[in-house]
C-alpha positions as CSV (number, residue, x, y, z in Angstrom):
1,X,-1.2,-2.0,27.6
2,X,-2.4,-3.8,24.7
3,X,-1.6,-2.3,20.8
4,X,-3.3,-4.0,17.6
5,X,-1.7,-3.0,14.3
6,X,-3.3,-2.4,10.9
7,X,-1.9,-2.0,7.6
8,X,-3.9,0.2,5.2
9,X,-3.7,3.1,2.5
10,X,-6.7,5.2,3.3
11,X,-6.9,5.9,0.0
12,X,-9.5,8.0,0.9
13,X,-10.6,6.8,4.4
14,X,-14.3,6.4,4.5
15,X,-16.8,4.9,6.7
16,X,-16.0,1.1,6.2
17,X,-12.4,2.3,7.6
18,X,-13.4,3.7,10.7
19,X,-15.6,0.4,11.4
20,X,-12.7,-1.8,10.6
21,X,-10.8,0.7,13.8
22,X,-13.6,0.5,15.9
23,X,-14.0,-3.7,15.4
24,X,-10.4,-4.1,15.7
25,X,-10.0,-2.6,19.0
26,X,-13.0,-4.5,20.3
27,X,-12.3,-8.0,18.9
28,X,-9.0,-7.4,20.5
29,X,-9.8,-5.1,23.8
30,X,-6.4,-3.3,22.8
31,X,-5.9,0.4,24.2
32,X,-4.3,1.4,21.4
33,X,-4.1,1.7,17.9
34,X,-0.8,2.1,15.2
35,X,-1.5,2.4,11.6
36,X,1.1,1.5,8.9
37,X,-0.4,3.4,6.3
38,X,0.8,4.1,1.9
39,X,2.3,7.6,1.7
40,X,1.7,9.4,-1.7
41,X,1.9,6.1,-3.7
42,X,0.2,3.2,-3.3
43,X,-0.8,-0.4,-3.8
44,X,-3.1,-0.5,-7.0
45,X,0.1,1.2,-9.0
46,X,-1.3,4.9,-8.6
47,X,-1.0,8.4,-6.4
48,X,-3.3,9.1,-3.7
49,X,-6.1,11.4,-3.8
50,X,-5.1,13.2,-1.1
51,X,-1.7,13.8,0.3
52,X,-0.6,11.1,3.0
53,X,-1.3,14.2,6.0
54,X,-4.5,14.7,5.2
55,X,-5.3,11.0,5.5
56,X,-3.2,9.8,8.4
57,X,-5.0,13.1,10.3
58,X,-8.4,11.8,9.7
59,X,-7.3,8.1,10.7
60,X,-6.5,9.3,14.2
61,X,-9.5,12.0,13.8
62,X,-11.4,8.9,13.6
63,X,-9.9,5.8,15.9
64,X,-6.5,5.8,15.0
65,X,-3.7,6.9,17.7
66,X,-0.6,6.9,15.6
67,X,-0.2,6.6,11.8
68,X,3.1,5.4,10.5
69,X,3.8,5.8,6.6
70,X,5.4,2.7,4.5
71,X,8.2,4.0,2.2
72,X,7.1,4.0,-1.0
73,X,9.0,0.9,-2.5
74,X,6.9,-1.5,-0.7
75,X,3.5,0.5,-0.8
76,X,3.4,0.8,-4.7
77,X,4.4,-3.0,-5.0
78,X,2.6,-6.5,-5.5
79,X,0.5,-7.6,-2.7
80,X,3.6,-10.0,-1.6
81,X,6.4,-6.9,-1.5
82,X,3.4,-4.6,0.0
83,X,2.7,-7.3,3.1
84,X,6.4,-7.6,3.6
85,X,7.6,-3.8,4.4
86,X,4.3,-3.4,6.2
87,X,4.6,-6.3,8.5
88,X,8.4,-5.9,9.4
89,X,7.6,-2.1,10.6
90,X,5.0,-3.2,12.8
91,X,7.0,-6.4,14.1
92,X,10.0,-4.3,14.6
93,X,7.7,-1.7,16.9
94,X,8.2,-4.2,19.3
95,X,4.9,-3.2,20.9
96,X,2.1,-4.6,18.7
97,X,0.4,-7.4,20.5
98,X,-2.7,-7.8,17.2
99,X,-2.4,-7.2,13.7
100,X,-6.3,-6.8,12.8
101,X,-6.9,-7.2,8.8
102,X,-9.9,-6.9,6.7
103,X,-11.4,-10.0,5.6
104,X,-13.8,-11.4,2.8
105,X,-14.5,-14.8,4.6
106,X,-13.1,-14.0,8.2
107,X,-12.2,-17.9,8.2
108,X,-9.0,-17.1,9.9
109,X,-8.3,-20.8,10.0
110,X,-8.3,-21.7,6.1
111,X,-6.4,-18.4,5.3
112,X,-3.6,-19.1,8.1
113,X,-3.5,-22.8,6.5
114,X,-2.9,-21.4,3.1
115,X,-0.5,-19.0,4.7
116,X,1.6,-21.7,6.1
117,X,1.2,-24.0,2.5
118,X,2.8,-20.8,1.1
119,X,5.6,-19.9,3.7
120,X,6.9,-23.7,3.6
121,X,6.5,-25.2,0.5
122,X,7.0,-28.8,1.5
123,X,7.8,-31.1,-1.2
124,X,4.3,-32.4,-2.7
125,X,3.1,-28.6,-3.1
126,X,6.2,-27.8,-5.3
127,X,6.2,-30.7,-7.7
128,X,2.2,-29.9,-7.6
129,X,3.1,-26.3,-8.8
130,X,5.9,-27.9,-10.9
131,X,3.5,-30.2,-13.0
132,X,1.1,-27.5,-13.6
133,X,3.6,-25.0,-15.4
134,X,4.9,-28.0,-17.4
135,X,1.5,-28.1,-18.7
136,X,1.8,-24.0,-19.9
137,X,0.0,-22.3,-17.4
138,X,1.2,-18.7,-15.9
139,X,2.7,-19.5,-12.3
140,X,-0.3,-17.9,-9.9
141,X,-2.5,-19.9,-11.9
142,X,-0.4,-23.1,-11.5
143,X,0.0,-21.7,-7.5
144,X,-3.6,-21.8,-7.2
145,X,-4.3,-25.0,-9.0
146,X,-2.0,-27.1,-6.4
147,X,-3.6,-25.0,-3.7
148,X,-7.4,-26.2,-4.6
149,X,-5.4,-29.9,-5.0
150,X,-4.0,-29.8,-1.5
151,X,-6.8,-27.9,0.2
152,X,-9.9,-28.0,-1.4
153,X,-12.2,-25.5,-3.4
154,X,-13.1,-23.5,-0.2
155,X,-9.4,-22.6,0.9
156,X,-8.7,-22.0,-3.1
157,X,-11.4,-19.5,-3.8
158,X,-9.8,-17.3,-0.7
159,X,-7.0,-16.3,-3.4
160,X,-9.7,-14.6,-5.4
161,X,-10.6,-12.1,-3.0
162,X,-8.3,-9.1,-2.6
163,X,-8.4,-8.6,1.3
164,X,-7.9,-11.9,1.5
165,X,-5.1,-12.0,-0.6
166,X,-3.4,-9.5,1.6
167,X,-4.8,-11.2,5.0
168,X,-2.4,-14.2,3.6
169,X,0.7,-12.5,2.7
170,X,0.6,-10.8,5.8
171,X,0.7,-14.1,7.8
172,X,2.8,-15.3,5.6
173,X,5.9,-12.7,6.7
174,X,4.6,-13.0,10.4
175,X,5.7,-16.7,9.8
176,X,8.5,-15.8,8.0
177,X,9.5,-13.5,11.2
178,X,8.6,-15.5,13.6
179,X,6.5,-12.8,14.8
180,X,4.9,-13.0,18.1
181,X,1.9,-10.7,16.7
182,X,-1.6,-12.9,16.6
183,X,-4.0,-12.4,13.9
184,X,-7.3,-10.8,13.6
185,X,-9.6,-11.1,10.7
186,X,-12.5,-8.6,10.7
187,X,-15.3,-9.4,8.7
188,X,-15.9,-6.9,5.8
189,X,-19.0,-5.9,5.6
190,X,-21.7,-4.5,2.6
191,X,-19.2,-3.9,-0.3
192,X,-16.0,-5.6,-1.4
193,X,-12.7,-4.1,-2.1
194,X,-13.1,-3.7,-6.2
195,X,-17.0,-3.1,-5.5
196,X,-17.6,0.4,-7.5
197,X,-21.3,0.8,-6.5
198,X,-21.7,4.0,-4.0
199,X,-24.7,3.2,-2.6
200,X,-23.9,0.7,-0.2
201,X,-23.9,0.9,3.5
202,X,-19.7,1.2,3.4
203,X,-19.0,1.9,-0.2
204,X,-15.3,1.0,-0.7
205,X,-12.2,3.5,-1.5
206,X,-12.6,2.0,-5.0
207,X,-16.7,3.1,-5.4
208,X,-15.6,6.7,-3.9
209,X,-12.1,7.2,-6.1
210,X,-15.2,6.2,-9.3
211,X,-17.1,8.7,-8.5
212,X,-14.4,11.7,-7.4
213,X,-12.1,10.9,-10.5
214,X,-15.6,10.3,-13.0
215,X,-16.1,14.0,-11.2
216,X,-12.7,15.5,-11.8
217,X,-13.1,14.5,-16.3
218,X,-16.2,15.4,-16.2
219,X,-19.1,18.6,-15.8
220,X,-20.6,18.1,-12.5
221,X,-22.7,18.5,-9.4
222,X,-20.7,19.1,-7.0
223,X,-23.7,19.6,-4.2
224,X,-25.0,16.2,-5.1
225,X,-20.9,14.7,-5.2
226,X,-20.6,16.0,-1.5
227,X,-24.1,14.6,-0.5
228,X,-22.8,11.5,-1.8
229,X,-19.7,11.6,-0.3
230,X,-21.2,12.5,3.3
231,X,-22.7,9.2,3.5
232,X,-20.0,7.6,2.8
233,X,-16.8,9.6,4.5
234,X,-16.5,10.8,7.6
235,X,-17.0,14.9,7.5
236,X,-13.5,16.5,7.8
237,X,-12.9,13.6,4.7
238,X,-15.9,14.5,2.6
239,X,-14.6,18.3,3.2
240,X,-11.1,17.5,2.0
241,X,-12.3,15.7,-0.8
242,X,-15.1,18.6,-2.2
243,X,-12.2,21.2,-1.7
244,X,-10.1,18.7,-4.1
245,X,-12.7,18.8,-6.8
246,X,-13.3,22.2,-6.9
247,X,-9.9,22.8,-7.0
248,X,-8.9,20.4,-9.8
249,X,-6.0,19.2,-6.9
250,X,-6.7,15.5,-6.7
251,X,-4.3,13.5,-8.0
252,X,-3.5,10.3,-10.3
253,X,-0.9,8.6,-12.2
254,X,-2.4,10.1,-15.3
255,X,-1.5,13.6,-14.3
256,X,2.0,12.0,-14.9
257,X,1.6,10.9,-18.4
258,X,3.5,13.6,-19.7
259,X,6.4,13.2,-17.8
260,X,6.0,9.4,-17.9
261,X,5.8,9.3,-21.7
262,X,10.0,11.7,-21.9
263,X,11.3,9.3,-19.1
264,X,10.6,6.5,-21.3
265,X,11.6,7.7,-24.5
266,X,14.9,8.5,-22.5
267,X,15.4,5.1,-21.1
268,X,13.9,2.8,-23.9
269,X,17.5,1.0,-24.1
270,X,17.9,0.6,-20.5
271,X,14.6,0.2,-19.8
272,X,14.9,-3.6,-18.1
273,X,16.8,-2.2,-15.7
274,X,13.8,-1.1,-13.7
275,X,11.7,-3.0,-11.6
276,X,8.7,-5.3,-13.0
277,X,10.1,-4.7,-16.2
278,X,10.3,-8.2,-17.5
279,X,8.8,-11.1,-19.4
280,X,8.1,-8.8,-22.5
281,X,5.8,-6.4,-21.0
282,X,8.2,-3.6,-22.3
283,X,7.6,-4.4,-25.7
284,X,4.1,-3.7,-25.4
285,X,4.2,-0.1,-23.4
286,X,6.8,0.9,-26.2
287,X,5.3,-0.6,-29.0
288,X,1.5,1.8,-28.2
289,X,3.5,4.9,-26.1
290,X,4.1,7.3,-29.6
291,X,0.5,6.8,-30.4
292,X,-1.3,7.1,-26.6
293,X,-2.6,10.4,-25.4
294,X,-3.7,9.0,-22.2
295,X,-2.4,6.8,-19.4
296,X,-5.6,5.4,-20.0
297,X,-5.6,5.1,-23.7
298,X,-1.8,2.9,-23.1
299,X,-3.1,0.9,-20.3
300,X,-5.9,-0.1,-22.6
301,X,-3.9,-0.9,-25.1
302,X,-1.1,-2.9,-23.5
303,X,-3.3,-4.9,-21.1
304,X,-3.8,-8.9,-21.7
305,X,-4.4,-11.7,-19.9
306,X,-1.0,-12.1,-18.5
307,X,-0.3,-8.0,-18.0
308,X,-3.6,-7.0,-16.0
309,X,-4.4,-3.5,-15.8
310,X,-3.1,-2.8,-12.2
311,X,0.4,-4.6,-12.8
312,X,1.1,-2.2,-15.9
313,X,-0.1,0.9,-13.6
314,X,2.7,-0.5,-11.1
315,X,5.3,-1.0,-13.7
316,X,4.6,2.6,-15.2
317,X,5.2,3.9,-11.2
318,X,8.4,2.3,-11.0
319,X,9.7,3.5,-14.2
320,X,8.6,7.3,-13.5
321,X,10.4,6.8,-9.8
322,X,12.8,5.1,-11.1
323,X,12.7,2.1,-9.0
324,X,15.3,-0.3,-10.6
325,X,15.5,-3.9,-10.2
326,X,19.0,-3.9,-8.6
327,X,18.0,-2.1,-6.0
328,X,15.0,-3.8,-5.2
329,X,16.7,-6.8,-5.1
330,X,18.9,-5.3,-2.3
331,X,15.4,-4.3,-0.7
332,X,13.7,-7.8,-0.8
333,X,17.1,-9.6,0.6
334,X,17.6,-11.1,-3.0
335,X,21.3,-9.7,-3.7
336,X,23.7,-12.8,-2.7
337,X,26.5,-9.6,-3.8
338,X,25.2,-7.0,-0.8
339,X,23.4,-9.7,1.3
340,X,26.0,-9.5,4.2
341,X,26.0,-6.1,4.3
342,X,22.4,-5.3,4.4
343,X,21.6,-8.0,6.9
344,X,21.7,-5.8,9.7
345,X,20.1,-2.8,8.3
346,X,17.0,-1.9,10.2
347,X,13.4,-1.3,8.9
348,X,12.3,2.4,9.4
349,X,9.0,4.0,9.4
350,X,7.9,7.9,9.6
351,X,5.3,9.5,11.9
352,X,2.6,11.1,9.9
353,X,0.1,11.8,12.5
354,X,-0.7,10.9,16.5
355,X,-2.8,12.2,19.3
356,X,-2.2,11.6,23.3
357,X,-2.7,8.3,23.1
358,X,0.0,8.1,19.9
359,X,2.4,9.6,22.1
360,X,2.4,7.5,24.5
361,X,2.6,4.5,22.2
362,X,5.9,6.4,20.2
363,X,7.4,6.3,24.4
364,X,6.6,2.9,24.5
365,X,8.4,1.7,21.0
366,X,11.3,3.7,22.1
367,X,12.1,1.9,25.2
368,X,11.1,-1.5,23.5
369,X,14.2,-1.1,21.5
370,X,16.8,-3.1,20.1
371,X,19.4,-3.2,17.8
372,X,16.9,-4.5,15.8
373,X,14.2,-2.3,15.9
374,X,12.4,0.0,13.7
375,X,14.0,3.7,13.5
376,X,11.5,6.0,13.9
377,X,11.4,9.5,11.9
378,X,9.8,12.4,13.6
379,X,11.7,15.0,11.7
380,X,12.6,13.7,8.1
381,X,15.3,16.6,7.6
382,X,17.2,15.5,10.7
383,X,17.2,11.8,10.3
384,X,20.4,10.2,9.0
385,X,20.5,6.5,7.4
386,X,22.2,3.9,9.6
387,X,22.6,1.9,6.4
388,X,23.2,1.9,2.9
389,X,20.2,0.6,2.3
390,X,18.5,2.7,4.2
391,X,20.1,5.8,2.4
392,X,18.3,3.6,-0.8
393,X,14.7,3.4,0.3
394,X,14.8,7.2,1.5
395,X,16.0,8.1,-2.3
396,X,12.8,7.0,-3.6
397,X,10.7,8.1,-0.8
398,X,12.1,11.6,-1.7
399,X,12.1,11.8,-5.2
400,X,8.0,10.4,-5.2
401,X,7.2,13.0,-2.8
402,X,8.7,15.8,-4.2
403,X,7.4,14.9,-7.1
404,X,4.0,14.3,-5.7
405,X,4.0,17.8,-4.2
406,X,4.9,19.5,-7.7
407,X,1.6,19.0,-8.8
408,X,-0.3,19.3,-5.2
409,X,-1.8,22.8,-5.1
410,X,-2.0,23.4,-1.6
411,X,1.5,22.5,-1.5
412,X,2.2,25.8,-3.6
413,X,-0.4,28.3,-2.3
414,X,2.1,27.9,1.0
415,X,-0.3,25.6,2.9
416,X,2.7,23.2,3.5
417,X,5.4,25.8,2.2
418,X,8.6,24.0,2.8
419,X,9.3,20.4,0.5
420,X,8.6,17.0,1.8
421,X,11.5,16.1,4.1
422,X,10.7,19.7,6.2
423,X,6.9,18.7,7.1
424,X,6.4,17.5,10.7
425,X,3.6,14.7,11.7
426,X,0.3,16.0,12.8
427,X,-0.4,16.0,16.4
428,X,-4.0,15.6,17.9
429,X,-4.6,16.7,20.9
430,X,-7.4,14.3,22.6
């Protein structure tokens, strides 16, 4: 039995996702498929739309057999941190044969080349990197300067693209694993990953969140928004999404801003202690905070060339979490003071959603294991940390979904009546 892996936020899951299912299990003939998917916050520095259920159910609605959720300090991180959690759950399955990834060029050969430049580092690429940053420049820039020196403009202009970006951090931790798990690059097709036009034949999450969230400030049509929407989503999606609308209950970071705005007055002193907070880009967010009435309106005004709009959004989420750089220095394997002791401390991943299939796959991990092996969650109320740093990662997975559910409707009209660590994964029957 054959198992390819994908990692992916869903954030929402349209069309384009259920192709990139559908070509992964054909490119690879696997028989099954397992998902390690965002949970309320994700990559891009931001909440979902729709709660992490909703999204892993229509994964496996839609090609998907068992949907496994990232805790949340690697799936609102950099690219780098984001490939790393993702990659050492699905290594640690011990079951996943294929990890299929989304791909600008599909040229699997230059993107596992610059993977491997990047994973060892030999001498000539370092004093490359080293001579650039003498010269002033920022160190991506200087990165991707000796790249296009050692490789040539076709490798270099793969760092521009964001799938691709991705599709080389993720080999990059299968290297740094050792990982057994070959690699699958599946040509995206029509729109790009920041492409905000709608009317392409698989619009991306990007074109769709445009046109909900342009929805959600504004007077609209919501007959035209779900015409729209059915072209682009699958039904039980499109549903989901119309109901959010109408309901004013789909969510952002700027539904925060109020309570983002009192934890930083409160921690303005302390406020390097968090994660991302460095090289002066506190100054700025303090400096334009009293005056913003908008997340938006901050953003805006902090943004430069060196703090882009999406690395502020992620250093806003890890303030409001609270996501300090200590402890994700433990996280990343950085701490020389708790590096023994968090050696051994495994990975861990929660089940959000699985059919027949799924179930079969969750036996499967579960006699696959070893000491170093993934824990699984089924019941988040009845699991117990095997590690202190364990006990870490689910402290921030808890305080971002309870507070994620404070504000999700559905959550308080009793839909899902108990809090976070109380719901149970959605099973599909086949």
């Amino acid at each position: 039995m054959k198992t390819v892996g994908i990692v992916a936020e869903y954030n929402p899951f349209h069309l384009g996702h259920r192709y990139h299912i559908e070509k992964a299990r054909q490119q690879t003939g696997a028989d099954s498929v397992v998902v390690a998917m965002s949970g309320n916050l994700v990559q891009r520095g931001d909440l979902s739309l729709t709660d992490k259920f909703i999204r892993a159910e229509e994964a496996v609605r839609n090609g998907a057999d068992l949907v496994l959720e990232i805790p949340v300090c690697y799936s609102c991180q950099s690219a780098e941190i984001f490939a790393k959690g993702s990659i050492e759950i699905l290594d640690s399955l011990r079951v996943v044969d294929f990890l299929a990834f989304g791909s600008e060029s599909a040229d699997l050969c230059s993107i596992k080349k610059i993977a491997d430049i990047l994973t060892y580092e030999d001498e000539a690429f370092s004093r490359s990197i080293r001579s650039y940053l003498s010269e002033g420049m920022s160190y991506p820039l200087a990165r991707q300067k000796a790249l296009a020196q050692i490789t040539g403009a076709d490798e270099q202009s793969i760092m521009s693209s964001s799938n691709d970006i991705l599709a080389i951090e993720y080999l990059k931790n299968l290297n740094r694993l050792g990982s057994s798990i070959t690699p699958v690059a599946v040509k995206r097709v029509s729109s790009t990953y920041n492409d905000e036009s709608i009317d392409r034949l698989f619009p991306s999450a990007t074109a769709i969140r445009k046109l909900i969230l342009e929805n959600k400030a504004s007077t609209f049509n919501l007959k035209e928004t779900q015409r729209l929407l059915m072209r682009s989503v699958p039904q039980g999606m499109a549903s989901e999404l119309a109901r959010g609308i109408s309901e004013d209950n789909l969510l952002c970071l700027d539904d925060f801003y109020p309570e983002l705005k009192a934890v930083m007055f409160r921690e303005q002193t302390e406020i390097k202690r968090f994660f991302e907070v460095n090289e002066g880009i506190e100054n700025l967010i303090l400096r334009n905070l009293p005056a913003c009435h908008s997340l938006e309106e901050l953003i805006e005004k902090a943004k430069t060339k060196r703090y882009t709009r999406t690395r502020i959004r992620r250093t806003l989420l890890n303030i409001l979490i609270g996501i300090t750089r200590s402890d994700m220095e433990r996280i990343l394997g950085k701490s020389e003071q708790h590096c023994e002791t968090d050696r051994n401390s495994r990975p861990y991943a929660r089940v959000l959603a699985f059919n027949d299939r799924g179930r079969i796959l969750l036996r499967r991990i579960n006699e696959s294991r070893d000491d170093s092996s993934a824990d699984i969650i089924n019941k988040a109320a009845a699991f117990e940390a095997s590690s202190e740093l364990q006990q870490i990662k689910l402290r921030y997975d808890r305080i971002a979904n309870n507070m994620y559910y404070s504000k999700f409707k559905a959550y308080r009209k009793g839909i899902r009546t108990e809090n976070d660590i109380m719901m149970s994964p959605v099973y599909i029957r086949d």
